[in-house]
N, C-alpha and C positions, 0 to 999 in steps of 0.2 A: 469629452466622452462621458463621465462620470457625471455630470449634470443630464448627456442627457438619459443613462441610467437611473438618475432620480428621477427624472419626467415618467419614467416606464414603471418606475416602484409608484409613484403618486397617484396613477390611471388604475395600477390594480388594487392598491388599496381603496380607491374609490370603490370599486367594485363589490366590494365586499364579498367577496366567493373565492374560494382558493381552489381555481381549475387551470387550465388548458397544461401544454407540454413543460417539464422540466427537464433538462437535459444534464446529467451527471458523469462524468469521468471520470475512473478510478483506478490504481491500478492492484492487479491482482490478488494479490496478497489479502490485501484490507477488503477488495471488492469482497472477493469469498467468505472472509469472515461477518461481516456488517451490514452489507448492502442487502441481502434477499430479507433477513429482520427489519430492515429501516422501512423497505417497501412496503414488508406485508400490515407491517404497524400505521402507514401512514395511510394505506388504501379504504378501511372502514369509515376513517375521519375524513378525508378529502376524497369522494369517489369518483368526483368530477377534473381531479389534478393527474396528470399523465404523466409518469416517473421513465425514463428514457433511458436507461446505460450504456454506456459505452468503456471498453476494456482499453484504457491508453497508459503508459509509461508519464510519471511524474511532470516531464520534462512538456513531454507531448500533449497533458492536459489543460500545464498551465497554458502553454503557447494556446488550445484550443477557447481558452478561458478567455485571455487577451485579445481573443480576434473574434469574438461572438458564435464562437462554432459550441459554444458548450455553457451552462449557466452556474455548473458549481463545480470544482473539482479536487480529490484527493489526493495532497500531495506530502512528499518528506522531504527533510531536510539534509537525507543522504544523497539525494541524486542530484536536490537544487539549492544552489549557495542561496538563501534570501537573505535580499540586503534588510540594512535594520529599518528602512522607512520602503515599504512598499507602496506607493502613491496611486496605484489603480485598485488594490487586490486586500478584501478581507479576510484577515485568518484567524480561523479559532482552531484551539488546539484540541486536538478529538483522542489522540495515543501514545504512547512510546511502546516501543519494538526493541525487543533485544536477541539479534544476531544471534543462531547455536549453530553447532555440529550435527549433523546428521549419518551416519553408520549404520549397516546391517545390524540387526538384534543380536547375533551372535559373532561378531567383529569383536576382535581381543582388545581392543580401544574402549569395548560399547558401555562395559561398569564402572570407568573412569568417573569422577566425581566431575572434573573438567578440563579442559583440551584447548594445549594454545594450538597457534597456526604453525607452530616447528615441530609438534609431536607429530601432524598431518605430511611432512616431507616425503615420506616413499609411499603415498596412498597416490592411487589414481583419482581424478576430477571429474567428478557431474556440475560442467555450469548450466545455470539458467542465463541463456544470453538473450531472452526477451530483451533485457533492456542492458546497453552498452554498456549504460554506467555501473549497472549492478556489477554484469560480469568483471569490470575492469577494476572494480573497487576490491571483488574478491582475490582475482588477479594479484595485485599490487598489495595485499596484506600477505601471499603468501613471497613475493617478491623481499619485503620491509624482513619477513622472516631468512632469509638469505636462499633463496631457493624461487625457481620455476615452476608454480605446477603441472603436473602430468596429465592432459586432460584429452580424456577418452570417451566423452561426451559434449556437446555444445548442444543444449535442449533448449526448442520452442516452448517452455512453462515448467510447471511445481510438478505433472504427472511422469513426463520424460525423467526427469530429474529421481523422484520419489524411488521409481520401478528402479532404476539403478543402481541404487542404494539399497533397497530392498534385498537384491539380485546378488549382495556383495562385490558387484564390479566396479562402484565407486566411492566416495564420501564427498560430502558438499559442507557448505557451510549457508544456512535460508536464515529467513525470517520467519519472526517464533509466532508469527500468526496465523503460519502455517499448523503450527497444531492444533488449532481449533476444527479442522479438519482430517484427524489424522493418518497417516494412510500402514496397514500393515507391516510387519520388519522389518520397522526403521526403531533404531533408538535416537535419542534425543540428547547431549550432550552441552552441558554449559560451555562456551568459549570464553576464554582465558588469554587477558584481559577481555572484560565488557565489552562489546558493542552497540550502542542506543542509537537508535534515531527517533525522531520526530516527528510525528504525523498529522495535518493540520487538512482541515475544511476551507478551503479558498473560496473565493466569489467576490465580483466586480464590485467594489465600495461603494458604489453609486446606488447599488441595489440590495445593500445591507437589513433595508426596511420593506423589502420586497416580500407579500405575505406569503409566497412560495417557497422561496430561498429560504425566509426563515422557519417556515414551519419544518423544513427539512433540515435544517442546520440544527434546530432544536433535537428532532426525533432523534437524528442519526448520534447526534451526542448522548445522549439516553442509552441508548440502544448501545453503542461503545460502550459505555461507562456498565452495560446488565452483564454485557458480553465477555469483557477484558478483564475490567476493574477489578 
């Protein structure tokens, strides 16, 4: 398959024009921060290249990556183990993401300097159960902490979640890239110890040299690095 991925990079670089569809996978977090800038930056330059997104769970991008449903996709290293020799899949490293607290603004936690997962024990729970693995990872840190979370929320995305928090009826624990976004009467609180993960731009090795892929692997690294950095 990867050869005949080169055959497909070889025909457009012939071409010399960097048009038709690109089809990109992301999931939310990053999509909302990076993706509407990587767009709008690439549109002037390539007017004839048609930027596709699509909103999938890490797990679910790569799968769609692997089976040609999709041409690039963003993924972490929190939801998927990558082995150290990935044999179909290019990855360049575009972020790190560091795990917070989120509480009402006037929550007696909220001027805390930072907050492990045991200070959190008699709080109620807003998860984001988009994606299993988020949920279950959060799950499982407050488990590691000797405790079940209480949770009186189970939200489709960051807005169900947000309002809750907002509202004083829950506390969460998201990704900090979430605040490049950020939504009213939440405070923001460092978690205690660290949590990082890894954020990487995938795409089918075959097509490494695809003037599509990489004009957009390029931007969108740019654009992370104006964005985050």
């Amino acid at each position: 398959m990867v050869v005949l991925d080169e055959a497909r990079s070889e025909m457009a670089q012939l071409k010399r024009e960097i048009a038709g569809e690109l089809r990109v996978a992301a999931f939310p977090s990053i999509a909302s921060a990076v993706l509407p800038d990587t767009v709008k930056a690439l549109q002037p330059v390539f007017p004839r290249l048609e930027i596709v997104l699509e909103e999938m769970e890490p797990i679910d991008g790569l799968a769609a990556l692997r089976s040609w449903r999709t041409d690039i996709a963003l993924i972490d290293d929190l939801s998927i183990v990558l082995r150290k020799r990935e044999e179909s899949v290019g990855l360049v490293p575009l972020a790190e993401d560091v795990l917070h607290v989120v509480l009402a603004a006037d929550h007696a936690l909220s001027k805390k300097a930072s907050l492990s997962v045991a200070d959190l024990k008699h709080e109620t729970w807003a998860i984001d159960s988009t994606s299993s693995v988020f949920g279950d990872f959060i799950t499982n840190l407050c488990r590691r902490a000797g405790y079940e979370p209480r949770i009186n929320a189970k939200c489709r995305g960051f807005e169900m979640v947000g309002a809750m928090v907002a509202s004083a009826c829950s506390v969460s624990i998201v990704p900090g890239l979430r605040r490049t976004r950020p939504l009213a009467g939440i405070a923001w609180v460092k978690l205690r110890p660290e949590v990082r993960r890894k954020i990487y731009v995938a795409f089918r090795l075959g097509e490494r040299n695809h003037p599509a892929v990489k004009a957009f692997v390029e931007e969108i690294v740019r654009t992370t690095s104006r964005l985050l950095g």
